[in-house]
Gaussian input, Z-matrix of N, CA and C with variables (Angstrom, degrees):
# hf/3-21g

backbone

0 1
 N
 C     1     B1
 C     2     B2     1     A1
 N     3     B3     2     A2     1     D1
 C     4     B4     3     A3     2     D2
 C     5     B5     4     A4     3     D3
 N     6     B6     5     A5     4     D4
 C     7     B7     6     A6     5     D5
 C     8     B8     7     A7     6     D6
 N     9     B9     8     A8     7     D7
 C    10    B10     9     A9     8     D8
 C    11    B11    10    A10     9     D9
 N    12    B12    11    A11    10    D10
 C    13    B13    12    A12    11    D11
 C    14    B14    13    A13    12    D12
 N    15    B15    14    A14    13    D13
 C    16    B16    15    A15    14    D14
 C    17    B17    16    A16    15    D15
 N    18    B18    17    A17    16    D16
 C    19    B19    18    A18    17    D17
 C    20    B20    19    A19    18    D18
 N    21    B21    20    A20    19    D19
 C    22    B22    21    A21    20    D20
 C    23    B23    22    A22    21    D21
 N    24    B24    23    A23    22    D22
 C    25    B25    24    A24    23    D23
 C    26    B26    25    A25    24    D24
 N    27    B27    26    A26    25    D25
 C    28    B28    27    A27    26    D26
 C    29    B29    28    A28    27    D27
 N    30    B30    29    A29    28    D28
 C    31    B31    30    A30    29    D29
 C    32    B32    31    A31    30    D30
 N    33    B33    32    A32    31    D31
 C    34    B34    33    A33    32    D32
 C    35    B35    34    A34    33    D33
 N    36    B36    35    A35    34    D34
 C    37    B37    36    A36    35    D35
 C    38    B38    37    A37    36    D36
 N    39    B39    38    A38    37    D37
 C    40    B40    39    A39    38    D38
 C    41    B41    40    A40    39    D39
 N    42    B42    41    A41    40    D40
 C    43    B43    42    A42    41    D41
 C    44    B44    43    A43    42    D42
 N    45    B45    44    A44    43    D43
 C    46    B46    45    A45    44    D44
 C    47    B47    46    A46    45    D45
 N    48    B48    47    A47    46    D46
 C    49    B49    48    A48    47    D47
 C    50    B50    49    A49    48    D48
 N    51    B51    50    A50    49    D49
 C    52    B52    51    A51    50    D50
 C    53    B53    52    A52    51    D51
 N    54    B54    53    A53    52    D52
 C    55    B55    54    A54    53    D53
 C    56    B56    55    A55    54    D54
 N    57    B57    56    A56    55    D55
 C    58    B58    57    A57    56    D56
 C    59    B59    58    A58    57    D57
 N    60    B60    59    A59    58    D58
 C    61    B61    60    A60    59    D59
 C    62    B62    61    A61    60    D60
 N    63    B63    62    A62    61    D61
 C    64    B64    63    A63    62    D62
 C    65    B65    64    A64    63    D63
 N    66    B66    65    A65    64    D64
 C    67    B67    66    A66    65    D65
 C    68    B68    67    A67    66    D66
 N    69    B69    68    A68    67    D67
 C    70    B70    69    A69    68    D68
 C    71    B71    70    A70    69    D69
 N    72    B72    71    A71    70    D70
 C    73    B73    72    A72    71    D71
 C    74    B74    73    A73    72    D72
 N    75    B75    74    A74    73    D73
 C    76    B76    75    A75    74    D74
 C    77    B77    76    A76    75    D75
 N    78    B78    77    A77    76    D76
 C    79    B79    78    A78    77    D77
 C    80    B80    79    A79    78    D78
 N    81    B81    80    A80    79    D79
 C    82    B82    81    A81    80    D80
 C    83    B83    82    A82    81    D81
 N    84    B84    83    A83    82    D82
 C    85    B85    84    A84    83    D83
 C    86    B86    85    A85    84    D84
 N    87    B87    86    A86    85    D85
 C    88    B88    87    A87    86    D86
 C    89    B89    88    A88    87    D87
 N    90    B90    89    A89    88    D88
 C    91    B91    90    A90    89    D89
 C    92    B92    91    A91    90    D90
 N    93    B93    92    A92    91    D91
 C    94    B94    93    A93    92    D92
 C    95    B95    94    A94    93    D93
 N    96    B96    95    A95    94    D94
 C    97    B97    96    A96    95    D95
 C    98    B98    97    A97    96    D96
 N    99    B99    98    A98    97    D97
 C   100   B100    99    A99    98    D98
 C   101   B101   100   A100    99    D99
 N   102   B102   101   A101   100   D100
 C   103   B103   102   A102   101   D101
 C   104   B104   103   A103   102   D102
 N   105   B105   104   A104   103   D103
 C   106   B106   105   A105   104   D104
 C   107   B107   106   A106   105   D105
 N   108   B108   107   A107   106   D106
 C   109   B109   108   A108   107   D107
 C   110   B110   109   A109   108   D108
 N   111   B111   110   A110   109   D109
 C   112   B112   111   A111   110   D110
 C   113   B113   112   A112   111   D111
 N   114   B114   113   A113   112   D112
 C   115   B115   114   A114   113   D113
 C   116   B116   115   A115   114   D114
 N   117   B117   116   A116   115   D115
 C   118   B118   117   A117   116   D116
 C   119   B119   118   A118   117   D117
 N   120   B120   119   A119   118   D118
 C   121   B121   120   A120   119   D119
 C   122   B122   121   A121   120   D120
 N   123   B123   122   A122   121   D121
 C   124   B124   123   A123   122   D122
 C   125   B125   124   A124   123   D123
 N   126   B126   125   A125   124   D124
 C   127   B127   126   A126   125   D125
 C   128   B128   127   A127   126   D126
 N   129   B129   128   A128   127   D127
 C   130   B130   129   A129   128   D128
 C   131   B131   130   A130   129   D129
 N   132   B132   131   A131   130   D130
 C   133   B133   132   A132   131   D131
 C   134   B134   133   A133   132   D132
 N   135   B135   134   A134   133   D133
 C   136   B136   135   A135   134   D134
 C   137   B137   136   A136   135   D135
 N   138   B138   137   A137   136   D136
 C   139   B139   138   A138   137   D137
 C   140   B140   139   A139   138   D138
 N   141   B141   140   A140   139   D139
 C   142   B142   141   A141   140   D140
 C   143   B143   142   A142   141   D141
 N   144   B144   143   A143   142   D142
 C   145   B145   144   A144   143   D143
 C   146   B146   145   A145   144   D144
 N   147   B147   146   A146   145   D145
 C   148   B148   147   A147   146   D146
 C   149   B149   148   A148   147   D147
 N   150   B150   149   A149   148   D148
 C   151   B151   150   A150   149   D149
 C   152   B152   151   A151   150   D150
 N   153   B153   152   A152   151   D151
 C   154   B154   153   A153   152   D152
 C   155   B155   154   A154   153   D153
 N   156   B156   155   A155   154   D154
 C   157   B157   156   A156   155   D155
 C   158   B158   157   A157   156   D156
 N   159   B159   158   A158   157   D157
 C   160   B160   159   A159   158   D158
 C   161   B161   160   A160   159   D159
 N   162   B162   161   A161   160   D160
 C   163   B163   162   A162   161   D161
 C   164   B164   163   A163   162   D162
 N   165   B165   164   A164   163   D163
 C   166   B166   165   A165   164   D164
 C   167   B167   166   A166   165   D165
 N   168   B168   167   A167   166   D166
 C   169   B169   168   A168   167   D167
 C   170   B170   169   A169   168   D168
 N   171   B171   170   A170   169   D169
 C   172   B172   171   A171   170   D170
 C   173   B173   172   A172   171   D171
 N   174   B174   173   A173   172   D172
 C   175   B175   174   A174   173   D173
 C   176   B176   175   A175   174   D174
 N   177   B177   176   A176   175   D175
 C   178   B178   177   A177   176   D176
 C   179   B179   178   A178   177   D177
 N   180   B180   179   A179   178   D178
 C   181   B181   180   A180   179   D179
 C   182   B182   181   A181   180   D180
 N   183   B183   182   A182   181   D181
 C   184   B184   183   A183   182   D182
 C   185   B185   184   A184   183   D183
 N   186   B186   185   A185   184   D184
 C   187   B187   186   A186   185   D185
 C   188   B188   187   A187   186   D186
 N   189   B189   188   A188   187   D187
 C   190   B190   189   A189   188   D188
 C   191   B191   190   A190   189   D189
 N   192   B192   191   A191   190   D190
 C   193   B193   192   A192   191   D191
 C   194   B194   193   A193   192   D192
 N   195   B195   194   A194   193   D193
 C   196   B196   195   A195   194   D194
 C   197   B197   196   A196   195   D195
 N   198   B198   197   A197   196   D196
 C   199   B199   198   A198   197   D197
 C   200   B200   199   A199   198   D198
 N   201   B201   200   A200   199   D199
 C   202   B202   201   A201   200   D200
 C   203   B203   202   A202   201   D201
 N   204   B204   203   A203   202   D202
 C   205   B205   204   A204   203   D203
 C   206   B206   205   A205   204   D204
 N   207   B207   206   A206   205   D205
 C   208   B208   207   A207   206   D206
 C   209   B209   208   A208   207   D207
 N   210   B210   209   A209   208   D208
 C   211   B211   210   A210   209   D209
 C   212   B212   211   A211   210   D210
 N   213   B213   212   A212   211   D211
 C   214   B214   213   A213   212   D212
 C   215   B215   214   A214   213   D213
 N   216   B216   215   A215   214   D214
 C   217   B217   216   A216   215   D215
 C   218   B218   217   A217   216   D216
 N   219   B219   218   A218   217   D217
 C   220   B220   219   A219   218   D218
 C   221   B221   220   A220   219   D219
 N   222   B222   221   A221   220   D220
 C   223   B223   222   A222   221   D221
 C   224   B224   223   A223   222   D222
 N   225   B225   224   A224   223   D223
 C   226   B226   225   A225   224   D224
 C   227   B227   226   A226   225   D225
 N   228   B228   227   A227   226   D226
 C   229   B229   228   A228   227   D227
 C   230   B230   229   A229   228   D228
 N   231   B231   230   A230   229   D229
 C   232   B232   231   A231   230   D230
 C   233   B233   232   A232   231   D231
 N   234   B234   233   A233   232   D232
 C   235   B235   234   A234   233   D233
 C   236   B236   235   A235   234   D234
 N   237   B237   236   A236   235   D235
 C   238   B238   237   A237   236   D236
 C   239   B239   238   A238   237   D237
 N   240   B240   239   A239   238   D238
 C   241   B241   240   A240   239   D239
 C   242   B242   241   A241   240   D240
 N   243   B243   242   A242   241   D241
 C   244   B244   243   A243   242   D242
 C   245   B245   244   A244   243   D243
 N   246   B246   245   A245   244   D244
 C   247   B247   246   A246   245   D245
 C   248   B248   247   A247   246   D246
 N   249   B249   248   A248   247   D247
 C   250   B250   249   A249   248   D248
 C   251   B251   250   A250   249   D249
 N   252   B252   251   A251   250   D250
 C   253   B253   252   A252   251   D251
 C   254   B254   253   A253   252   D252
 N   255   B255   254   A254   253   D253
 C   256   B256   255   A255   254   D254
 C   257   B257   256   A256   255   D255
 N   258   B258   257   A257   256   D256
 C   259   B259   258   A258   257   D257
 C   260   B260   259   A259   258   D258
 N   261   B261   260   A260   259   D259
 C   262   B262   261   A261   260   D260
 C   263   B263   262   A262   261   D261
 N   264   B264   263   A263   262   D262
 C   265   B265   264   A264   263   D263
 C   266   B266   265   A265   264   D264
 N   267   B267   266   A266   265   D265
 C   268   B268   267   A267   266   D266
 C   269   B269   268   A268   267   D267
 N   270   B270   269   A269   268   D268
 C   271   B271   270   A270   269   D269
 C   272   B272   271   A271   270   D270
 N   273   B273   272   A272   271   D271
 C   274   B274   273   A273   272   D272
 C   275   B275   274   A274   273   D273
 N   276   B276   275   A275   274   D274
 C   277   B277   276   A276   275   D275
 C   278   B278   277   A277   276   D276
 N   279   B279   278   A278   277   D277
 C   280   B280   279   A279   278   D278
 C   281   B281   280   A280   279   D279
 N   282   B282   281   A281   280   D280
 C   283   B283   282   A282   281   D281
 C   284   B284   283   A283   282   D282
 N   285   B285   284   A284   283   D283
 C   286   B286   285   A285   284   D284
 C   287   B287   286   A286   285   D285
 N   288   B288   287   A287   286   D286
 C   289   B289   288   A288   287   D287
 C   290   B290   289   A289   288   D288
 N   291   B291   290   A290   289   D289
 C   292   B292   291   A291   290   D290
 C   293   B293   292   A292   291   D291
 N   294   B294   293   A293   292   D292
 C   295   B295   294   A294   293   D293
 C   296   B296   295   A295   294   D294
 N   297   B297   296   A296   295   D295
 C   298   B298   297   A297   296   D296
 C   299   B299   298   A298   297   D297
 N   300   B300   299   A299   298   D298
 C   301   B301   300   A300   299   D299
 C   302   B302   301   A301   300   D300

   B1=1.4543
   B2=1.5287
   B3=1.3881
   B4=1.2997
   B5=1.5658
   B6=1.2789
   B7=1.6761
   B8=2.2708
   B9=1.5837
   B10=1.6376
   B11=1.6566
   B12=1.2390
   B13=1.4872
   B14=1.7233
   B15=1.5708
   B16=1.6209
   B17=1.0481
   B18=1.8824
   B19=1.6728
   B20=1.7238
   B21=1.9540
   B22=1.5290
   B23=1.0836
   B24=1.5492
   B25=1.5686
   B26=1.4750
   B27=1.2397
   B28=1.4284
   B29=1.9276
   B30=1.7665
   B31=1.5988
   B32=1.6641
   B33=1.3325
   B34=1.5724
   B35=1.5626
   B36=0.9927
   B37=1.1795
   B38=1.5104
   B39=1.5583
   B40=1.5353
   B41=1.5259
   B42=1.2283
   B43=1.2481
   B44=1.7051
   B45=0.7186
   B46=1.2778
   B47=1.6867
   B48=1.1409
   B49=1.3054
   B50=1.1812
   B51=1.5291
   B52=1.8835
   B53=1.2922
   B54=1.6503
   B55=1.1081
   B56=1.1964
   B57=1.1110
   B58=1.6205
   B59=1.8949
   B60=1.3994
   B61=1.7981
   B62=1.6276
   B63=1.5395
   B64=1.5122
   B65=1.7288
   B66=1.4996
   B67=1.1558
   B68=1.9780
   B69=1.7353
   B70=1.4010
   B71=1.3710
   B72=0.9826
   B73=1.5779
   B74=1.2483
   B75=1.4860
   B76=1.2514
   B77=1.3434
   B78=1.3745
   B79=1.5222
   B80=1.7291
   B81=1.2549
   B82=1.4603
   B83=1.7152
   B84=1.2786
   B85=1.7442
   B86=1.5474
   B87=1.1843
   B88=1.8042
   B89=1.2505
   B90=1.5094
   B91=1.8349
   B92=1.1153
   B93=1.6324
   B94=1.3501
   B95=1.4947
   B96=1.5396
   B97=1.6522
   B98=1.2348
   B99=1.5582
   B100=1.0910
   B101=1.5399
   B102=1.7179
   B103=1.3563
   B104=1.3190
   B105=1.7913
   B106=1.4252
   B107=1.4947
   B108=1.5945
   B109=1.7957
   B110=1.3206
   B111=1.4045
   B112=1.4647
   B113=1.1011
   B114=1.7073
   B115=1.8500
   B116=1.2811
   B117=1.9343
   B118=1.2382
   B119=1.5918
   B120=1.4748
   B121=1.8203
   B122=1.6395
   B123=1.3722
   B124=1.9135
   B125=1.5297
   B126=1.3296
   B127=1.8060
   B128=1.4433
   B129=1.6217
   B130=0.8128
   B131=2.3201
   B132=1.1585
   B133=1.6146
   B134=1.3046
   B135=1.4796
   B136=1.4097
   B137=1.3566
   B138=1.7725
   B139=1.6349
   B140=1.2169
   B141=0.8416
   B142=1.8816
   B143=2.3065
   B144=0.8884
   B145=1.3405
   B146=1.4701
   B147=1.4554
   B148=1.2693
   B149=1.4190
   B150=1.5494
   B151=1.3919
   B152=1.7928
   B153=1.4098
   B154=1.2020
   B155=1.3459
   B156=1.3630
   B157=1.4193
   B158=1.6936
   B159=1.3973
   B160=1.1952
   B161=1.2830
   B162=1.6124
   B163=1.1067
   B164=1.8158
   B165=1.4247
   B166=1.4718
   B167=1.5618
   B168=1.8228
   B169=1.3469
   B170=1.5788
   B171=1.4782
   B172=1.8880
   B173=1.6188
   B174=1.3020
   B175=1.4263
   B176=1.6655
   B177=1.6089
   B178=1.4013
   B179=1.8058
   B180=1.3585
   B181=1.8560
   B182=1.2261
   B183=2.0929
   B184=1.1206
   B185=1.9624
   B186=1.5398
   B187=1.5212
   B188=1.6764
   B189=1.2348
   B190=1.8307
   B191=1.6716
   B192=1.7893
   B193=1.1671
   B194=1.7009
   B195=1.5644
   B196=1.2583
   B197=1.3890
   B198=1.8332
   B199=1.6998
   B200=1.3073
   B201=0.9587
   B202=1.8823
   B203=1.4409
   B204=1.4256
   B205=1.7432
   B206=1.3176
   B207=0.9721
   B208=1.4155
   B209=2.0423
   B210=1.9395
   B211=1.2308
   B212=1.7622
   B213=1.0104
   B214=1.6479
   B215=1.4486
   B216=1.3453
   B217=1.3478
   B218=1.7205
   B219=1.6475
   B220=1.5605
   B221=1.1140
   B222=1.2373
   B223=1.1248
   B224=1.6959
   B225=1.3284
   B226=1.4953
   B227=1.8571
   B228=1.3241
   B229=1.4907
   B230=1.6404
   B231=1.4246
   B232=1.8181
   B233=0.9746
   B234=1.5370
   B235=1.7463
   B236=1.7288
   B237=0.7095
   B238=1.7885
   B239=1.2732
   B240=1.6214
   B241=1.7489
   B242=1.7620
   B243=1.5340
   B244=1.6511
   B245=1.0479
   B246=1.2537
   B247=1.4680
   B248=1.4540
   B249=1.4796
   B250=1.5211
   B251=1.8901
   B252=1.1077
   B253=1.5764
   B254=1.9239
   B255=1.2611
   B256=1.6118
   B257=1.5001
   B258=1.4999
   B259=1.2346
   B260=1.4933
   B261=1.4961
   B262=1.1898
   B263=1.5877
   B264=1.3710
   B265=1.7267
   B266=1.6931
   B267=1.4356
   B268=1.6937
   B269=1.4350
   B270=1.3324
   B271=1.6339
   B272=1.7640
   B273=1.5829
   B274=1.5903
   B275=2.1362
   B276=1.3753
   B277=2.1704
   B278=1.2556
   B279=1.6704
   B280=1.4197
   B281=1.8897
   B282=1.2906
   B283=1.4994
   B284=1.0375
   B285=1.6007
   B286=1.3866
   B287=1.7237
   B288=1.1958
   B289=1.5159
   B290=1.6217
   B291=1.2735
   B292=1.6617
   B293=1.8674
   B294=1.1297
   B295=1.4349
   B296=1.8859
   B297=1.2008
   B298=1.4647
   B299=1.1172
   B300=1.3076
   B301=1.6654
   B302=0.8610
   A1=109.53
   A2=117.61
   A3=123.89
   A4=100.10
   A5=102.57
   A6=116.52
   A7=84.29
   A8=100.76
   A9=85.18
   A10=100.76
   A11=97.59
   A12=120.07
   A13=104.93
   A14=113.63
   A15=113.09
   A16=88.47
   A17=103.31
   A18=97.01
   A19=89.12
   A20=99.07
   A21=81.97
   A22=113.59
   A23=113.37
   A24=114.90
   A25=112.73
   A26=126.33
   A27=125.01
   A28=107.11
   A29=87.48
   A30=111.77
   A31=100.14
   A32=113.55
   A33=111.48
   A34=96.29
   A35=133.42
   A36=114.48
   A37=147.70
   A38=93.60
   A39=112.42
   A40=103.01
   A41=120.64
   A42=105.58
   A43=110.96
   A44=155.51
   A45=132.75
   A46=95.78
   A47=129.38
   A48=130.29
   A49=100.62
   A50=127.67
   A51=117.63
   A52=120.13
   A53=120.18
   A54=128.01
   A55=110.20
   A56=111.71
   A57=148.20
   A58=96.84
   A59=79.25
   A60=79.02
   A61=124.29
   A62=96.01
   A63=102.81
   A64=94.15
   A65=115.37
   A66=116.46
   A67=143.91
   A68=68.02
   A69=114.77
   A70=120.00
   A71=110.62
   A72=142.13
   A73=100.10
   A74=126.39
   A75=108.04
   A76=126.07
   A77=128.13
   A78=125.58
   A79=103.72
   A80=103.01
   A81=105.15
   A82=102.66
   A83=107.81
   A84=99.47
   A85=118.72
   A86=107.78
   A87=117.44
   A88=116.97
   A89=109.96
   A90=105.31
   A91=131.39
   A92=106.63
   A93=107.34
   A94=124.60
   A95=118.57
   A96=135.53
   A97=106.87
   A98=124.56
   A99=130.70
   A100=124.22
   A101=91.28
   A102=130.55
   A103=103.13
   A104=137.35
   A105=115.80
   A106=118.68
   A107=99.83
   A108=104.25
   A109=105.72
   A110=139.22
   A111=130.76
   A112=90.06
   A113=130.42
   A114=139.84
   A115=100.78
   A116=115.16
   A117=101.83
   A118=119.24
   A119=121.29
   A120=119.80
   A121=102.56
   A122=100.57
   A123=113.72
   A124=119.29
   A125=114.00
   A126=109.61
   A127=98.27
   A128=151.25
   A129=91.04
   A130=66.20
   A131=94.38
   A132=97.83
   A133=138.33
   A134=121.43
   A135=129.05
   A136=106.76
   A137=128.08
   A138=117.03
   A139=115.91
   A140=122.04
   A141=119.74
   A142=93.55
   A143=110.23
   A144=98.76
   A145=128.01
   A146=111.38
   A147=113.76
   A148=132.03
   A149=114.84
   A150=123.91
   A151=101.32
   A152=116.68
   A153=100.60
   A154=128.42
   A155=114.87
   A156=116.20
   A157=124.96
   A158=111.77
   A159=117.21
   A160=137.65
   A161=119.33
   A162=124.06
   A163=132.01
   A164=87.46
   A165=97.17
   A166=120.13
   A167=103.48
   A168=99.97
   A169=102.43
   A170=121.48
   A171=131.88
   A172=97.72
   A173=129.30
   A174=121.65
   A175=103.92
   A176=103.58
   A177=104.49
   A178=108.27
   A179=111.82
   A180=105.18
   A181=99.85
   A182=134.06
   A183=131.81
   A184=99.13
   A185=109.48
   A186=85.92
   A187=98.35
   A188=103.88
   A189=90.12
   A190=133.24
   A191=106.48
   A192=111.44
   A193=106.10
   A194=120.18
   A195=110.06
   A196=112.77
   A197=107.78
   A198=100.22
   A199=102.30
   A200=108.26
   A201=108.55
   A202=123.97
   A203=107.75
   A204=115.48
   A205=112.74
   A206=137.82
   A207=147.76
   A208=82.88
   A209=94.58
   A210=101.09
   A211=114.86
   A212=103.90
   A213=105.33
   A214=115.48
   A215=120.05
   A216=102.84
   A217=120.74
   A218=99.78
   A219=122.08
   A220=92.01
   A221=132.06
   A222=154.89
   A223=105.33
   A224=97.62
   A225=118.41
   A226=106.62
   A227=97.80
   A228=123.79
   A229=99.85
   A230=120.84
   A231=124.96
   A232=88.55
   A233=140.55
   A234=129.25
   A235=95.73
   A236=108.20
   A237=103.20
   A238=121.23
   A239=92.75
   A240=99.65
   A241=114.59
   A242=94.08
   A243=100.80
   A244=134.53
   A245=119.71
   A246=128.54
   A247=101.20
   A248=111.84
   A249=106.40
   A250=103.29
   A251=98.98
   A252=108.12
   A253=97.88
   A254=101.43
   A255=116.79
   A256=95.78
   A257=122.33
   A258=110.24
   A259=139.13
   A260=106.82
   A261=130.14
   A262=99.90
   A263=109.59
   A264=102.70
   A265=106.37
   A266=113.36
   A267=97.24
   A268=140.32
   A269=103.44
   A270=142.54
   A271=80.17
   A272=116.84
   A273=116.68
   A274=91.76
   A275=75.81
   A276=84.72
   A277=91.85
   A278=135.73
   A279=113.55
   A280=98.58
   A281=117.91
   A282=105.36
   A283=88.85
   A284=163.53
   A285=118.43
   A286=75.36
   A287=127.89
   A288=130.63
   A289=113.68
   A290=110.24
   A291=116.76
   A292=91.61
   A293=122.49
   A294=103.74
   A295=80.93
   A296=146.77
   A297=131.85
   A298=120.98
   A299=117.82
   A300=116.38
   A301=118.33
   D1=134.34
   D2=-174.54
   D3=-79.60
   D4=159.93
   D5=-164.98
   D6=-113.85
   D7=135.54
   D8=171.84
   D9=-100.60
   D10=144.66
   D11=172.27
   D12=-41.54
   D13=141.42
   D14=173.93
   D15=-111.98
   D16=155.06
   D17=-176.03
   D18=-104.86
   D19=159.82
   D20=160.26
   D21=-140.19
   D22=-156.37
   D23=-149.57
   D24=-33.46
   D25=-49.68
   D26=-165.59
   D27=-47.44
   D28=-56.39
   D29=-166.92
   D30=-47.71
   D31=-35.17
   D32=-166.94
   D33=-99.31
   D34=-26.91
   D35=152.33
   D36=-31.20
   D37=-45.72
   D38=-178.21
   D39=-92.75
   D40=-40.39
   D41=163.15
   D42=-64.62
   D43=25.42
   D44=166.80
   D45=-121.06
   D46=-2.87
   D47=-175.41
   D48=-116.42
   D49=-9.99
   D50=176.85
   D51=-85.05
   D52=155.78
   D53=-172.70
   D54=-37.43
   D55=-154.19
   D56=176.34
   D57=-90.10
   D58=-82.70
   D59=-169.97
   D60=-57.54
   D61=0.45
   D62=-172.14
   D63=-91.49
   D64=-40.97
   D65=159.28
   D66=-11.30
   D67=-66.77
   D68=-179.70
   D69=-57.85
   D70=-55.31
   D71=162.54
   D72=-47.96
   D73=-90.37
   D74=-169.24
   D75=-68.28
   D76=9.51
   D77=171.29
   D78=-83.12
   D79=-33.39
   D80=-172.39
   D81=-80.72
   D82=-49.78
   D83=166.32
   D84=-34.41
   D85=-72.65
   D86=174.53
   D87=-44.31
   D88=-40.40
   D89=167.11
   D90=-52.23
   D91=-42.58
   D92=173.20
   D93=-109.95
   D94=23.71
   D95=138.94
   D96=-52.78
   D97=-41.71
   D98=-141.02
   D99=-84.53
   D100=-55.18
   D101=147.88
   D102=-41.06
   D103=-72.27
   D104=-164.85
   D105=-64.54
   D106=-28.20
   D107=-179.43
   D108=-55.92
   D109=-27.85
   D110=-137.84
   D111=-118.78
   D112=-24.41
   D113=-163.56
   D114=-128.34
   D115=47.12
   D116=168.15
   D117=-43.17
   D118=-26.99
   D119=-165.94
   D120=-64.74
   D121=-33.26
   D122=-176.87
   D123=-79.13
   D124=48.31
   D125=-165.37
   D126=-58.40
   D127=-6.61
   D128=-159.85
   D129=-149.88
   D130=144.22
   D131=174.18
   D132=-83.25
   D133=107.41
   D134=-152.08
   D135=-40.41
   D136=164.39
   D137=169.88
   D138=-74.00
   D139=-17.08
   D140=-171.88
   D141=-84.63
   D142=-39.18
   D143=171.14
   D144=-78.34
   D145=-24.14
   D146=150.58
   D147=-47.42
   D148=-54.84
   D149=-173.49
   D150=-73.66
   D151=-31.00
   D152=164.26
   D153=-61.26
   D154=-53.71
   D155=167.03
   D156=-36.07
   D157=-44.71
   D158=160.07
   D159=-62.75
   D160=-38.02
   D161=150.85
   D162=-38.00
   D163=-55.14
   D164=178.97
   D165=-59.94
   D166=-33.02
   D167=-172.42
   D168=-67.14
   D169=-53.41
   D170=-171.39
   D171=-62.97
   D172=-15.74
   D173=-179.44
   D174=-76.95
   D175=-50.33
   D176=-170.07
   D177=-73.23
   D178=-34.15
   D179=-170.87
   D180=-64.86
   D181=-36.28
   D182=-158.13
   D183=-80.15
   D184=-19.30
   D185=-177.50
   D186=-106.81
   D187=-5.04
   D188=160.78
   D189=-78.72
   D190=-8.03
   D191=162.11
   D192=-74.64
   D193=-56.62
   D194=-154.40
   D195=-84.35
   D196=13.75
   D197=154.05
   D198=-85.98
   D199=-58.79
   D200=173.07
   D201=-21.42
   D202=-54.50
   D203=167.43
   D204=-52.42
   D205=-40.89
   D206=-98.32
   D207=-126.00
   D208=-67.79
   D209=174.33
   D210=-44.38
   D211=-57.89
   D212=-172.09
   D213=-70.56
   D214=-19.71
   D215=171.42
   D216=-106.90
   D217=29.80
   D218=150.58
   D219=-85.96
   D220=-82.15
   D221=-155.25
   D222=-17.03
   D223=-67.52
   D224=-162.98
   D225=-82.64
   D226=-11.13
   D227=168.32
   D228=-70.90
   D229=-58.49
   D230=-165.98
   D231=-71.50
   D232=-23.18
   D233=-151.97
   D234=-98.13
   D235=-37.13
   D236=174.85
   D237=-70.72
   D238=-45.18
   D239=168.78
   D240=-36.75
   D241=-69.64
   D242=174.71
   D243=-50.15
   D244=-63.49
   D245=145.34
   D246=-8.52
   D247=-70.56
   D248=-159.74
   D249=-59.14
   D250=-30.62
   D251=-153.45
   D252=-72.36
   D253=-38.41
   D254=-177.32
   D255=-62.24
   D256=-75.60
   D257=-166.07
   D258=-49.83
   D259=-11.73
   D260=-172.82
   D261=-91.90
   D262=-47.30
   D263=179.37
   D264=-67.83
   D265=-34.42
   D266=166.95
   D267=-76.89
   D268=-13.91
   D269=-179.63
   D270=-65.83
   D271=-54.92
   D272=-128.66
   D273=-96.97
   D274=-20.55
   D275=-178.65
   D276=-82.47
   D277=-52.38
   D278=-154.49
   D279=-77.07
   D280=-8.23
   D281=176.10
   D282=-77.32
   D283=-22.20
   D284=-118.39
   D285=-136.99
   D286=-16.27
   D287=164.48
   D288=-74.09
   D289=-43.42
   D290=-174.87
   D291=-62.74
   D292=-42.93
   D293=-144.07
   D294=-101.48
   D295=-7.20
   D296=139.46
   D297=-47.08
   D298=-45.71
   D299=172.29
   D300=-43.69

């Protein structure tokens, strides 16, 4: 029985600092380590499960960018808002101090 490799500090390091698709990648690598360890009879993975596998990976990175987009250009959407909203409450205090004076 094969013993599985532990990763260490370094290995979890870099995973915790890699992309998305680097992510991605290695979840789908390990899936199908996993799969051959368990289907020694299956050495080798039919094409129609391949292209799925592939599919799934470009399906999932393409909608983890356009949450990503999506997030940041709220983001930068609330930041103007405020911005706008701030300058106006200091705009609206220094009138409202000048004309107490």
């Amino acid at each position: 029985m094969e013993q599985i490799p532990r990763c260490t500090l370094s290995d979890c390091e870099k995973r915790r600092n890699d992309s998305v698709f680097g992510k991605l990648t290695r979840m789908l690598y390990f899936i199908i380590t996993q799969y051959m360890h368990y289907n020694r009879y299956i050495m080798k993975l039919c094409g129609l499960e391949a292209i799925m596998i592939v599919l799934v990976l470009f399906v999932s990175v393409a909608l983890c960018k356009v949450v990503k987009n999506h997030r940041t250009k709220r983001g930068r959407e609330k930041r103007k808002e405020s911005m706008y909203l701030l300058s106006n409450a200091l705009v609206g205090t220094k009138g409202s101090v000048e004309s107490y004076l």
